[in-house]
N, CA, C and O of each residue as an XYZ file, in Angstrom:
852
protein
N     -40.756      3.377     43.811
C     -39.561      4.201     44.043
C     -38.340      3.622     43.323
O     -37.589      4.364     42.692
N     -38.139      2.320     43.411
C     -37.034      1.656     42.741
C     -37.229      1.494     41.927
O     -36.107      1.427     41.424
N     -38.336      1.227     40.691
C     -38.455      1.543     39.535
C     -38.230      3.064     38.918
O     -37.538      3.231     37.913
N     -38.617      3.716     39.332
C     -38.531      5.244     38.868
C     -37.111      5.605     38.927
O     -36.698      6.341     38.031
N     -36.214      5.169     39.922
C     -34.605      5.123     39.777
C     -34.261      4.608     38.530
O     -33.722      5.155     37.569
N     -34.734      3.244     38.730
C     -34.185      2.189     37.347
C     -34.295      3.585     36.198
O     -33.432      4.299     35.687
N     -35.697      3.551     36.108
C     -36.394      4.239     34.998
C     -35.045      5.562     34.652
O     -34.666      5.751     33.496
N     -34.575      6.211     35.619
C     -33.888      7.788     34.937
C     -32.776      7.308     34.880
O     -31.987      7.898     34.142
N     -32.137      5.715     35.834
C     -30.821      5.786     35.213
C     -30.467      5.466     33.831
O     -29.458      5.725     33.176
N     -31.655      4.772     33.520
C     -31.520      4.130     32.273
C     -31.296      4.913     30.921
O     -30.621      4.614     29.936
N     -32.211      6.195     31.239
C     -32.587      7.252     30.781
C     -31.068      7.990     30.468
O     -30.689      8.346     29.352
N     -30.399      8.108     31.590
C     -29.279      8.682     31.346
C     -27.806      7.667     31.080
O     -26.663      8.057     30.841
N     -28.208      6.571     31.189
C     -27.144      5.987     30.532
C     -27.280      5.636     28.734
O     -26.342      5.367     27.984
N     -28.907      5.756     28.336
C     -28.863      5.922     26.986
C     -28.412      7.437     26.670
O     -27.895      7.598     25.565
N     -28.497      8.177     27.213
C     -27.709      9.686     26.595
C     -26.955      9.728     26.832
O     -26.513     10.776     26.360
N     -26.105      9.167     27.462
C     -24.678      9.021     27.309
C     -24.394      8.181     26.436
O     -23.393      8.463     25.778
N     -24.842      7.365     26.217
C     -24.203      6.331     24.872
C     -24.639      6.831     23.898
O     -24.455      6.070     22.949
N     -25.338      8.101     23.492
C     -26.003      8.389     22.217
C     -24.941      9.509     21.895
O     -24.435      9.604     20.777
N     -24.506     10.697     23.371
C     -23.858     11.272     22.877
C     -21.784     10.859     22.763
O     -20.666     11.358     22.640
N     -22.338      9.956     22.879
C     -20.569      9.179     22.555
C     -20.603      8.914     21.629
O     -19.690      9.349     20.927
N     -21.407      8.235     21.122
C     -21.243      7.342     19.501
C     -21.833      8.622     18.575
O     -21.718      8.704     17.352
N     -22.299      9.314     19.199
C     -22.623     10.897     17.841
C     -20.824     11.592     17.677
O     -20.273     11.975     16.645
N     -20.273     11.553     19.077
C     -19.137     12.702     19.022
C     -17.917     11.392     18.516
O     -16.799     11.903     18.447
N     -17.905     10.274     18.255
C     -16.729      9.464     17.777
C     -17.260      9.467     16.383
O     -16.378      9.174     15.576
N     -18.879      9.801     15.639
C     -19.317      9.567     14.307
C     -18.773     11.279     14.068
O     -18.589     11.371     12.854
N     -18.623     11.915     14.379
C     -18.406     13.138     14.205
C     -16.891     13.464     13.899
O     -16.394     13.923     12.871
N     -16.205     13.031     15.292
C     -14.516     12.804     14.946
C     -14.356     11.993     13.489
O     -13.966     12.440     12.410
N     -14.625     11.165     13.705
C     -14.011     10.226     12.605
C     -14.644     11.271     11.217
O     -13.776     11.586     10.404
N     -15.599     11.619     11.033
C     -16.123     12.211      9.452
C     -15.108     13.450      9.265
O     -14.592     13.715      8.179
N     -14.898     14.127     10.367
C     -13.872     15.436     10.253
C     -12.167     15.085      9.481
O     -11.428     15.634      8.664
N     -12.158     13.777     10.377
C     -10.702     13.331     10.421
C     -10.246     12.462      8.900
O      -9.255     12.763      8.235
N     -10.965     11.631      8.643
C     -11.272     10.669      7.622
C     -10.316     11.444      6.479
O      -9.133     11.173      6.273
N     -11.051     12.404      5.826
C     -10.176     12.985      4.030
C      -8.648     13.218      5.087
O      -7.731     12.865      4.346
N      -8.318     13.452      5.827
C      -7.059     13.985      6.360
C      -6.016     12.635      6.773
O      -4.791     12.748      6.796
N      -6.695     11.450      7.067
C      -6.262     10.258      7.364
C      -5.425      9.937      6.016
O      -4.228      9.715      5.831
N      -7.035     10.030      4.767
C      -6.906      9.283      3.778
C      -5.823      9.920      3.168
O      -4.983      9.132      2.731
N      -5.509     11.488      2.952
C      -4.099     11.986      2.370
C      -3.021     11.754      3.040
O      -1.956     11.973      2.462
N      -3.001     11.283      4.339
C      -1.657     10.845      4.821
C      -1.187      9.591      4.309
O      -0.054      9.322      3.913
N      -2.675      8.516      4.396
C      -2.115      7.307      3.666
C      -1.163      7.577      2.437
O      -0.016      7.275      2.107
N      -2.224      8.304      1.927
C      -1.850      8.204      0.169
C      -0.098      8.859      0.177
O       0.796      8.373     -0.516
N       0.057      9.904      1.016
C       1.407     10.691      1.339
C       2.161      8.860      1.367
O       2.737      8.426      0.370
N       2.055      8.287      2.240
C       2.801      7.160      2.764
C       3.037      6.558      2.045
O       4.162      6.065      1.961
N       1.973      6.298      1.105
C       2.025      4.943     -0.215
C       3.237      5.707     -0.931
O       4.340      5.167     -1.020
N       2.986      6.986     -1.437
C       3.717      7.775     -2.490
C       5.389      7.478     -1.935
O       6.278      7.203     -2.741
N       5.612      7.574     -0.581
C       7.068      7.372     -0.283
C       7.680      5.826     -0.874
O       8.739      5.420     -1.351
N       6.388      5.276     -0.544
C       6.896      3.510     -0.432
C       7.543      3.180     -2.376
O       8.574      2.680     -2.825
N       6.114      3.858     -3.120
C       6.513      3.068     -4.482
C       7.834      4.352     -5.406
O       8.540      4.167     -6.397
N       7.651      5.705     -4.405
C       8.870      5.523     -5.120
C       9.868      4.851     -4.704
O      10.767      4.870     -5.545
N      10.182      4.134     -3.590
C      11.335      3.188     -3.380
C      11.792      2.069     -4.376
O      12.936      1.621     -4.455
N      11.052      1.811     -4.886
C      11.139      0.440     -5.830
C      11.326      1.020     -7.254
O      11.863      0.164     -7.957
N      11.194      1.630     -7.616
C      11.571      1.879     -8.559
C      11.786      3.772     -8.956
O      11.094      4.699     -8.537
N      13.055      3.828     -9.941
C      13.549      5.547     -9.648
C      12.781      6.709    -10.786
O      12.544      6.855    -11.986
N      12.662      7.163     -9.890
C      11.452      8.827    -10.459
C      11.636      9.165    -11.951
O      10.822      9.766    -12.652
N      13.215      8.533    -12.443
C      13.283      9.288    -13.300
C      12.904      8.001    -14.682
O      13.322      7.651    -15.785
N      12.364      7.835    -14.172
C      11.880      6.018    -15.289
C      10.694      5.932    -15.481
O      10.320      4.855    -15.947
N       9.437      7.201    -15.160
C       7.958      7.351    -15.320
C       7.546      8.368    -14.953
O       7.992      8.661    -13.844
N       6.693      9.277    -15.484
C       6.227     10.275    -15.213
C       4.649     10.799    -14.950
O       4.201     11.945    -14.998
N       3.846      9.273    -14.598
C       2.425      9.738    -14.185
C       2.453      9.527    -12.798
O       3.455      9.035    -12.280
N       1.505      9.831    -12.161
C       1.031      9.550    -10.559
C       0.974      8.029     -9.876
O      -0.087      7.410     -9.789
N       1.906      7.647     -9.531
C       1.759      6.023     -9.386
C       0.813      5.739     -8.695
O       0.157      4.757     -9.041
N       0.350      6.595     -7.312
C      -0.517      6.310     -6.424
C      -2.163      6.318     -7.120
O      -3.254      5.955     -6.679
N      -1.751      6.871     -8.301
C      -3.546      7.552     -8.961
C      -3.981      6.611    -10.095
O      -5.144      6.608    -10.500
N      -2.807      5.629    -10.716
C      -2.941      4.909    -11.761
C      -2.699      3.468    -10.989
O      -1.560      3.234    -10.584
N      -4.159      2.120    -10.695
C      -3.789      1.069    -10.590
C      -4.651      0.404    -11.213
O      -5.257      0.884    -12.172
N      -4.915     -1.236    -10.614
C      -5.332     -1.977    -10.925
C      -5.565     -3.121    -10.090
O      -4.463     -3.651    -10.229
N      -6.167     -3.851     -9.359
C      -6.804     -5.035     -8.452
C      -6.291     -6.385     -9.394
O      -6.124     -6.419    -10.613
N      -6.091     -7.559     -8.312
C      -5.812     -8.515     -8.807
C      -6.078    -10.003     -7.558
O      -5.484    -10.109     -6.485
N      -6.805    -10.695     -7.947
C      -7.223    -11.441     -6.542
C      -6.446    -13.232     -7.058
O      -6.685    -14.378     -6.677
N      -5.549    -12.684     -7.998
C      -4.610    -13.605     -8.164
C      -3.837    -14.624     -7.144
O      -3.106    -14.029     -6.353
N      -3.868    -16.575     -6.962
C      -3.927    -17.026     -5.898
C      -1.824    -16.556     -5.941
O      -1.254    -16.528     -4.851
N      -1.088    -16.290     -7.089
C       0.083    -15.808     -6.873
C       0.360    -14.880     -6.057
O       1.438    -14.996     -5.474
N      -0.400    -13.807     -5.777
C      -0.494    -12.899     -5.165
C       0.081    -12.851     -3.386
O       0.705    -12.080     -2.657
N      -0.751    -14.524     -3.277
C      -1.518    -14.464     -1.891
C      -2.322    -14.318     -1.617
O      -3.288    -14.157     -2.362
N      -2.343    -14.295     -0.205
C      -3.584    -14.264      0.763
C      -4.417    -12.690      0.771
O      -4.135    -11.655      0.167
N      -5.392    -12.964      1.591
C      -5.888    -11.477      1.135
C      -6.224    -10.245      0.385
O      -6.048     -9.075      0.726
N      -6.765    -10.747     -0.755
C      -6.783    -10.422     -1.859
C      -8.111     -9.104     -1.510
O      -8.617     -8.931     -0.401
N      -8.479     -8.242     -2.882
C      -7.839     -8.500     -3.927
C      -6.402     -7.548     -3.795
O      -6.640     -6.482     -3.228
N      -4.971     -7.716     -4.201
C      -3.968     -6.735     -4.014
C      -4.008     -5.880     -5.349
O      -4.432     -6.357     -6.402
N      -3.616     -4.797     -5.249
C      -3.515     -3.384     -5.443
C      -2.165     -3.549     -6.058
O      -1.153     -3.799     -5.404
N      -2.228     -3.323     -7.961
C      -1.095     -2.853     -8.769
C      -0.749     -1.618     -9.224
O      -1.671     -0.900     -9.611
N       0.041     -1.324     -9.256
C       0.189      0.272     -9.448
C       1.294      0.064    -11.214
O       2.156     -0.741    -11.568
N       0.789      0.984    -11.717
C       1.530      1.210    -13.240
C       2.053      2.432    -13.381
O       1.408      3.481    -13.398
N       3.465      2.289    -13.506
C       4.685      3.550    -14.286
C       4.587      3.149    -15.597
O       4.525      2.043    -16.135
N       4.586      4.575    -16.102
C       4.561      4.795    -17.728
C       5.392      6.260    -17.195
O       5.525      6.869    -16.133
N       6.024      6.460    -19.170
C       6.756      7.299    -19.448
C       6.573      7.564    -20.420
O       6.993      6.968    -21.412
N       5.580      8.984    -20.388
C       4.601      9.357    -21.901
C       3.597      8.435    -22.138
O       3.693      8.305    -23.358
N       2.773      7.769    -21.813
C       1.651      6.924    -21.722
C       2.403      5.389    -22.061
O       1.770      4.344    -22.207
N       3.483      5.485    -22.125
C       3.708      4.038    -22.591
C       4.148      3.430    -21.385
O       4.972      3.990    -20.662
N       3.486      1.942    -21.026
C       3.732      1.529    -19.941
C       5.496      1.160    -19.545
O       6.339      1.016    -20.430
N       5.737      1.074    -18.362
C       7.457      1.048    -17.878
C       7.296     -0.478    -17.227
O       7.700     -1.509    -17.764
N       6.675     -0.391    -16.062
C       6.515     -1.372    -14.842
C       5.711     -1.287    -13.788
O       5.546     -0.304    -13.066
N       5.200     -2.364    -13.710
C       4.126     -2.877    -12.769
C       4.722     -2.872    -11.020
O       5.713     -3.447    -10.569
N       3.972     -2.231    -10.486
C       4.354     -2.345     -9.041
C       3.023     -2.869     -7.615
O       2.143     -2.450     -6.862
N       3.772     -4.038     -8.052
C       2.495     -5.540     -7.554
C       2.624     -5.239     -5.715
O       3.570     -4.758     -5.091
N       1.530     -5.643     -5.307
C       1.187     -5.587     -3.691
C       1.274     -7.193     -3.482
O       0.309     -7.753     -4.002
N       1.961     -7.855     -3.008
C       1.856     -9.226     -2.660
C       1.820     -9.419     -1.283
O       2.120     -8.489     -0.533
N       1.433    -10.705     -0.778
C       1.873    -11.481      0.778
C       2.009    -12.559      0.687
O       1.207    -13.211      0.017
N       2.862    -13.039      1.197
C       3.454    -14.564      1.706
C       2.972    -14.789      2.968
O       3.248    -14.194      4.010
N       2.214    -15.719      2.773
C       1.946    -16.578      4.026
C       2.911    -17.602      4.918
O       2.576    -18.502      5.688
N       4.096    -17.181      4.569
C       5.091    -18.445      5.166
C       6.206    -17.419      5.967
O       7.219    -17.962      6.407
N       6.097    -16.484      6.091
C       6.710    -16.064      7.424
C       6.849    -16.856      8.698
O       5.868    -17.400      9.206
N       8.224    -16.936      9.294
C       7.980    -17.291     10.730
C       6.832    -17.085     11.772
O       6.339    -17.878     12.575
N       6.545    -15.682     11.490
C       5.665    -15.403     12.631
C       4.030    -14.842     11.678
O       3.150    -14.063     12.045
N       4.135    -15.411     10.754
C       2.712    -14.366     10.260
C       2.945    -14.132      8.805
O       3.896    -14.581      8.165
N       1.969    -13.376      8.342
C       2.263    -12.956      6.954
C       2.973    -11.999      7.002
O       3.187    -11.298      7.991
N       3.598    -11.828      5.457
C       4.737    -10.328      5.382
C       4.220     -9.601      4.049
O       4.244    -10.260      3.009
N       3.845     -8.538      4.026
C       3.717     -7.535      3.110
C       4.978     -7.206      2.223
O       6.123     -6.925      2.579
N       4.393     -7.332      0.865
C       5.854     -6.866      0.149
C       4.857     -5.981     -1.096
O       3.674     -5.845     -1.406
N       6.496     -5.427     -1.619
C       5.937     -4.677     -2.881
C       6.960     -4.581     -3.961
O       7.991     -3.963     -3.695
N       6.841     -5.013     -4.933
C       7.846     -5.584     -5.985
C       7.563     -4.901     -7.460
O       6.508     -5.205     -8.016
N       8.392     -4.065     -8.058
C       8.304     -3.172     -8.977
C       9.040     -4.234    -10.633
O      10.256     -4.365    -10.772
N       8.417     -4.604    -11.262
C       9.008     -5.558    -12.280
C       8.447     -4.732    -13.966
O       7.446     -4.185    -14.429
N       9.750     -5.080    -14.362
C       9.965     -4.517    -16.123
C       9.004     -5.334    -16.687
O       8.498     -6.169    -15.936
N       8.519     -5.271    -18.202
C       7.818     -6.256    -19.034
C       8.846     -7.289    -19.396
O       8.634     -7.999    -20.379
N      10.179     -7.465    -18.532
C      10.846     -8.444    -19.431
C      11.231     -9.778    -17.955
O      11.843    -10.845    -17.994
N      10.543     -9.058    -16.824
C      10.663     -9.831    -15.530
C      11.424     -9.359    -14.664
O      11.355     -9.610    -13.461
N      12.527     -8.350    -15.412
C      13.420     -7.690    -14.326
C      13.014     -7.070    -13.304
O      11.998     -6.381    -13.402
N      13.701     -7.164    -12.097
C      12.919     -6.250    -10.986
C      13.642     -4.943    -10.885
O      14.869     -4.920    -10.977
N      12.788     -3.617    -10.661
C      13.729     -2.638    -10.222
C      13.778     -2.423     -8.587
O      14.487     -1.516     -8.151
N      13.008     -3.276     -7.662
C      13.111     -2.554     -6.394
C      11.939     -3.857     -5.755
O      11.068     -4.476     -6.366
N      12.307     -3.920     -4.478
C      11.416     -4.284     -3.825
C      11.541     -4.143     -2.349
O      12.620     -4.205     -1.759
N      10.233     -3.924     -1.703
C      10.346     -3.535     -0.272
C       9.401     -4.443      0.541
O       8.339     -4.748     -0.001
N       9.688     -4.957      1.900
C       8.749     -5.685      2.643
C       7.901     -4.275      3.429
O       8.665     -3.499      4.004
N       6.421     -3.932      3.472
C       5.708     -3.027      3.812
C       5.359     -3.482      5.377
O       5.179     -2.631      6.248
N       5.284     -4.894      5.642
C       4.360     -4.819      6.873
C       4.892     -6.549      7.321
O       4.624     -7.470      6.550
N       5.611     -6.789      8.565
C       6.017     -7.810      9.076
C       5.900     -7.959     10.240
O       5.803     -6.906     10.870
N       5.861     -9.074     10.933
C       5.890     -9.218     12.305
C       7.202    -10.318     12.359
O       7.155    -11.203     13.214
N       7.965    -10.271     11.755
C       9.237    -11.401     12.164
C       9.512    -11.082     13.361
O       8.992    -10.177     14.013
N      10.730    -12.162     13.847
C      11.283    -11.859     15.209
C      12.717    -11.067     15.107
O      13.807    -11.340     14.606
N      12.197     -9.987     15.806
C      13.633     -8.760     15.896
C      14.771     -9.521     15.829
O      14.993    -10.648     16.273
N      15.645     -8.556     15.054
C      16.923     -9.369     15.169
C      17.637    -10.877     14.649
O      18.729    -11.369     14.933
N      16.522    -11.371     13.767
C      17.010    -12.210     13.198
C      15.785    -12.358     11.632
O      16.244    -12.348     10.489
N      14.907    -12.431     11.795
C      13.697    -12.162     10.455
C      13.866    -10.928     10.217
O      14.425    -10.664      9.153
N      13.551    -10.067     10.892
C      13.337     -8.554     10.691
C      14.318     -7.929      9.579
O      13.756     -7.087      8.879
N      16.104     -8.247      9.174
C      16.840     -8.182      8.307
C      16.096     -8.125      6.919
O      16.558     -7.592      5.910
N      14.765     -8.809      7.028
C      13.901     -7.979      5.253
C      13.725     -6.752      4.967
O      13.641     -6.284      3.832
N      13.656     -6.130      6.065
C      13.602     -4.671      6.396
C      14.861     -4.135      5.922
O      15.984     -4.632      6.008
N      14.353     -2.633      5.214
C      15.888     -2.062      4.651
C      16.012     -1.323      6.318
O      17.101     -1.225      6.883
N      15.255     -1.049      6.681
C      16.048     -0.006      7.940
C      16.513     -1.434      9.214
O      16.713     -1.139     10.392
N      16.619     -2.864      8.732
C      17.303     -3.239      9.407
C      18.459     -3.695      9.104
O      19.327     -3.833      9.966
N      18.713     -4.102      7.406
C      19.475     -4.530      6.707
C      19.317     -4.076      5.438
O      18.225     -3.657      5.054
N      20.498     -4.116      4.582
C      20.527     -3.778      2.971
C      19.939     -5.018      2.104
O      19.662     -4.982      0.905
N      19.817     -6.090      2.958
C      18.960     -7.298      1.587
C      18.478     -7.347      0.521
O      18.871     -7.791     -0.558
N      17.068     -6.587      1.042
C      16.194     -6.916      0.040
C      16.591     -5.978     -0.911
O      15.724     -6.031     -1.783
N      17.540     -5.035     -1.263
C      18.006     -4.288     -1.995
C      18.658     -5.274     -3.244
O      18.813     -4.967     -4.426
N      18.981     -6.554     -2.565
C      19.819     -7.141     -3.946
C      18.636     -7.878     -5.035
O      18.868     -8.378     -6.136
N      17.522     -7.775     -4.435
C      16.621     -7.776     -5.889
C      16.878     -7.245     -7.278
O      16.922     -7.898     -8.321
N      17.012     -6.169     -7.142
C      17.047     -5.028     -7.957
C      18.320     -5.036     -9.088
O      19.511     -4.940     -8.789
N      17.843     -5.156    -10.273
C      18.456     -5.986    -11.743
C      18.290     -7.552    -11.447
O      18.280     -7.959    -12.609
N      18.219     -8.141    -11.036
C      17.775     -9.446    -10.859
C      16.585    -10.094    -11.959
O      15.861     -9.163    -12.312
N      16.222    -11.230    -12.519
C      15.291    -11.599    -13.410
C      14.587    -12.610    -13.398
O      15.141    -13.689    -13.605
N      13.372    -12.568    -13.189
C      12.370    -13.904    -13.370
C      12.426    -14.570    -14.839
O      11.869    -13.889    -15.700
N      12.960    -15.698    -15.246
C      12.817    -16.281    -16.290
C      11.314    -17.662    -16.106
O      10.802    -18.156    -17.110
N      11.072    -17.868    -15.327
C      10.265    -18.874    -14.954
C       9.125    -19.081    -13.821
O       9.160    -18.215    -12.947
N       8.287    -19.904    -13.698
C       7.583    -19.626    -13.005
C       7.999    -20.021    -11.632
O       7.895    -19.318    -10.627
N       8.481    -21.221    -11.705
C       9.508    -21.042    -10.271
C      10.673    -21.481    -10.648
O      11.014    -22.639    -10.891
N      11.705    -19.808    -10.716
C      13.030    -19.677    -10.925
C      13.790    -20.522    -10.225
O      13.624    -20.574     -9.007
N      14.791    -21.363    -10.874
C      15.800    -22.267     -9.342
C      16.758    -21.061     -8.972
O      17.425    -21.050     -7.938
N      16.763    -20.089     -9.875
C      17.716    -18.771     -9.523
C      17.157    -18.144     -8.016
O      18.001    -18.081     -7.123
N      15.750    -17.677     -7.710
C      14.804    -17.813     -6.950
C      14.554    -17.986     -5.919
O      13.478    -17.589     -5.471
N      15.676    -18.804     -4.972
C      15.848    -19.156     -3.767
C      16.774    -19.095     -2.727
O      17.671    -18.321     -3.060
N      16.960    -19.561     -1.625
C      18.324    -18.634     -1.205
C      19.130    -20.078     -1.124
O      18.786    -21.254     -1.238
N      20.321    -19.421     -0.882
C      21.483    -20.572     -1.001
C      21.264    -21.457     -0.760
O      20.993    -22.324     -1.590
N      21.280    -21.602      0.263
C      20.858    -22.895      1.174
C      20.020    -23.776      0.010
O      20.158    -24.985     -0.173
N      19.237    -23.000     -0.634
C      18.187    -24.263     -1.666
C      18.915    -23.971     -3.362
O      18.503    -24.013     -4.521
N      19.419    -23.854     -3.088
C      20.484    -23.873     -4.490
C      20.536    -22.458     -5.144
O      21.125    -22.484     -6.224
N      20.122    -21.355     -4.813
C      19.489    -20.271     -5.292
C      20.868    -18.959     -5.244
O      22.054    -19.289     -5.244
N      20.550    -17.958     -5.218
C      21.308    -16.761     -5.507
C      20.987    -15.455     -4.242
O      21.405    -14.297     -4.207
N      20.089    -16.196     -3.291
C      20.014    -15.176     -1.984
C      20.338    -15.291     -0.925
O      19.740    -16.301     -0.556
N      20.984    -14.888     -0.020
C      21.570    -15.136      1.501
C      20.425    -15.540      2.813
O      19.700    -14.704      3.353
N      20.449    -16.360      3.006
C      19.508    -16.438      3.955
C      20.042    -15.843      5.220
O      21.099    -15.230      5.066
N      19.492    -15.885      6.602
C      19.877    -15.081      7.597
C      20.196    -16.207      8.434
O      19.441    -17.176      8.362
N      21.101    -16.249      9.154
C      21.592    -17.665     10.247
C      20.882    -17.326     10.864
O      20.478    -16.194     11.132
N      20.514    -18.692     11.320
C      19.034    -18.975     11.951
C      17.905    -18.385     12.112
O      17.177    -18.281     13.099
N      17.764    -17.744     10.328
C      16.451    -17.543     10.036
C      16.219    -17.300      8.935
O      16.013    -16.210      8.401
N      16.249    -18.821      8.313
C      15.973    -18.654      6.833
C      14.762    -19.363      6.372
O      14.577    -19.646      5.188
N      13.572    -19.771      7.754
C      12.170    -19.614      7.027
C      11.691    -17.773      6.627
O      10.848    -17.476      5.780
N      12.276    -17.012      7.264
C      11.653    -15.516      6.531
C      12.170    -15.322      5.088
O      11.376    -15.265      4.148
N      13.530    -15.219      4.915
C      14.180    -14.941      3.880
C      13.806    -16.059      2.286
O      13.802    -15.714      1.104
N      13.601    -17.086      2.748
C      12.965    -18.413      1.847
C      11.813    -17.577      1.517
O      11.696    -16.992      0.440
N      10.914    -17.535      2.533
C       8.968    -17.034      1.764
C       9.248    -16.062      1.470
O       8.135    -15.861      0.985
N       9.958    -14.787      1.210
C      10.130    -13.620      0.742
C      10.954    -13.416     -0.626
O      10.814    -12.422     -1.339
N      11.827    -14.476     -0.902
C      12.322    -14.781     -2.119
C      11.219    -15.631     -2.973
O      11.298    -15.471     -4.191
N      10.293    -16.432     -2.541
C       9.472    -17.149     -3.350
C       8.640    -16.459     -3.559
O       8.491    -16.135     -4.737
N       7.718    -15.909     -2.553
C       6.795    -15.079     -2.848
C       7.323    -13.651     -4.386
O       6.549    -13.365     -5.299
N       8.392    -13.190     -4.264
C       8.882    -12.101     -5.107
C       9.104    -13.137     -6.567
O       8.612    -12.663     -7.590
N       9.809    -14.503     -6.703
C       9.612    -15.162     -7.401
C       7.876    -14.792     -8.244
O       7.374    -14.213     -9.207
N       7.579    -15.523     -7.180
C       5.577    -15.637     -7.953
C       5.002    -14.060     -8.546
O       4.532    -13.813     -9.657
N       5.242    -13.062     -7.305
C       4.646    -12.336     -7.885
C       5.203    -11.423     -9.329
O       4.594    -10.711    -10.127
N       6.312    -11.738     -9.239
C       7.136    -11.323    -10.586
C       6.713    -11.946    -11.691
O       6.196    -11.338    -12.628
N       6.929    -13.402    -11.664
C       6.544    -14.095    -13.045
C       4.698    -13.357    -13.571
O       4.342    -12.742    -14.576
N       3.881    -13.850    -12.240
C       2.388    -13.036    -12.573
C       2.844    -11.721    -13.297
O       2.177    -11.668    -14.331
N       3.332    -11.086    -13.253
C       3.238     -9.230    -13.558
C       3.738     -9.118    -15.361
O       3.241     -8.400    -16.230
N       5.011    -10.223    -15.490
C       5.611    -10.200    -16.287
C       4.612    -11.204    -17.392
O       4.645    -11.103    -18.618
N       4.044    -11.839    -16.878
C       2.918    -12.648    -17.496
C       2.030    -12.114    -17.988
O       1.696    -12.544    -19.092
N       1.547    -11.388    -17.623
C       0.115    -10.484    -17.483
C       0.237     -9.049    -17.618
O      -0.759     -8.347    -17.444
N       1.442     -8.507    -17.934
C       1.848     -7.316    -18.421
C       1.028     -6.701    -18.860
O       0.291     -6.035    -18.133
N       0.842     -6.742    -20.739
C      -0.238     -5.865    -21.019
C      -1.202     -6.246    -20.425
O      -1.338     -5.206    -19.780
N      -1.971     -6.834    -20.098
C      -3.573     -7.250    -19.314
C      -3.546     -6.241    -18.396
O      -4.581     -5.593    -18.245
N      -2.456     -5.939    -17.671
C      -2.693     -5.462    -16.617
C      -2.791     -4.119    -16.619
O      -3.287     -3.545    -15.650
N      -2.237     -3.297    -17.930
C      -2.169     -2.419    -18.544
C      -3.364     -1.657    -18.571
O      -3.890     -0.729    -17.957
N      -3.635     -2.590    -19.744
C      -5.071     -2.410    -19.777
C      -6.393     -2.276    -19.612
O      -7.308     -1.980    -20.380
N      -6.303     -2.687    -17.877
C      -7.472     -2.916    -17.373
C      -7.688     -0.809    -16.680
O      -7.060      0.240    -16.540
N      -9.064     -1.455    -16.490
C      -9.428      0.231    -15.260
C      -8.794      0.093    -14.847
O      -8.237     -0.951    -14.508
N      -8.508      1.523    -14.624
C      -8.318      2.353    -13.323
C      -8.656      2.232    -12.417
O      -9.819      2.636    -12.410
N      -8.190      1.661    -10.867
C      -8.757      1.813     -8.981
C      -8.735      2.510     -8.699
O      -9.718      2.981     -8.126
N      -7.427      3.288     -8.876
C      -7.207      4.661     -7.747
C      -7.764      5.821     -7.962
O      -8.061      6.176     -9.103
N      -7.946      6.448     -7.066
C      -8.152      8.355     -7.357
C      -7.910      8.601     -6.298
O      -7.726      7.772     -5.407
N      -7.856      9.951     -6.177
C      -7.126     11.083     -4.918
C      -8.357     11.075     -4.237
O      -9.551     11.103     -4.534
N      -7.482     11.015     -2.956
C      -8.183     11.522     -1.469
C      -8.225     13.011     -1.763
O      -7.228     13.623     -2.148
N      -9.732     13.728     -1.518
C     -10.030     14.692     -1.566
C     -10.307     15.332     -0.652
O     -10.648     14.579      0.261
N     -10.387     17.057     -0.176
C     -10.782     17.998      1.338
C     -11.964     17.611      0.807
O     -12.332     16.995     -0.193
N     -12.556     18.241      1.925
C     -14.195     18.349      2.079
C     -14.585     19.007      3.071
O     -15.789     19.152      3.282
């Protein structure tokens, strides 16, 4: 008798787990191309930030390139994106992370000329502490805006750093381990881009469009 219980509950707790993991394999396949065009919607807002619409005219999100460069950072490989204007290349718009955040790594994205100049750069993804790190953020502060005409001459610029270390960027009172790894890191990944310019040019194509289905 108590086996034959065992026996049907078992019975019905595998059909229930069969029809859960069928109806979450089901959600997710429906949802997936609709996810993936929102990303791509999202990316498209971010890189035009860094650099202005009217300075390239192909698909930034559709034209990149991979790079598992240790300049880069952590977590590789990061994702370059190339503006051209009439097929001729403009500027590289590098995916980097710094591992020297206060609280974690910080996502950035840094748009640089073939001559090192930057036109734009944005932090994508941080966990600083509100209210005093968080200022990398344009919707918390105008900062990271003063990149922009700024120039990598070197591989580590003394221009490069924030005041406090002899440099040309404001750090944040009492919190200038964020503002330090976010100026170095934009340092590194600039000189790489400006280094490796045509290479990077030149390589395949990553991207293509999220498609319906």
């Amino acid at each position: 008798m108590i086996l034959s219980s065992m026996k049907k509950n078992g019975l019905i707790l595998t059909a229930f787990a069969l029809a859960t993991t069928g109806s979450v394999a089901l959600v997710q396949t429906f949802t997936a191309p609709e996810i993936a065009k929102q990303e791509q919607r999202h990316l498209m807002r971010v890189l035009t930030q860094v650099i202005p619409q009217a300075q390239y005219d192909n698909e930034l999100y559709l034209d990149c390139t991979v790079s598992s460069a240790p300049e880069l950072g952590p977590n590789g490989p990061h994702v370059i994106y190339r503006a051209r204007l009439q097929d001729t290349p403009v500027a590289l718009l590098v995916q980097h992370i710094t591992p020297r955040g206060y609280s974690g790594n910080i996502d950035i994205l840094s748009a640089v000329y073939n001559n090192g100049e930057i036109a734009g750069v944005r932090v994508t993804r941080h966990e600083e502490t509100p209210g005093l790190g968080d200022k990398v953020e344009l919707a918390k502060s105008d900062w990271i805006t003063r990149f922009s005409g700024t120039a990598v001459t070197q591989e580590k610029d003394p221009a490069f750093n924030v005041q406090k270390d002899g440099g040309q960027f404001d750090q944040f009172t009492g919190a200038t381990i964020t503002p330090r790894a976010v100026v170095q890191s934009v340092n590194a990944a600039a000189w790489y881009a400006r280094s490796n310019f045509d290479t990077l040019f030149a390589a395949p194509n990553h991207c293509e469009e999220a498609i319906d289905e």
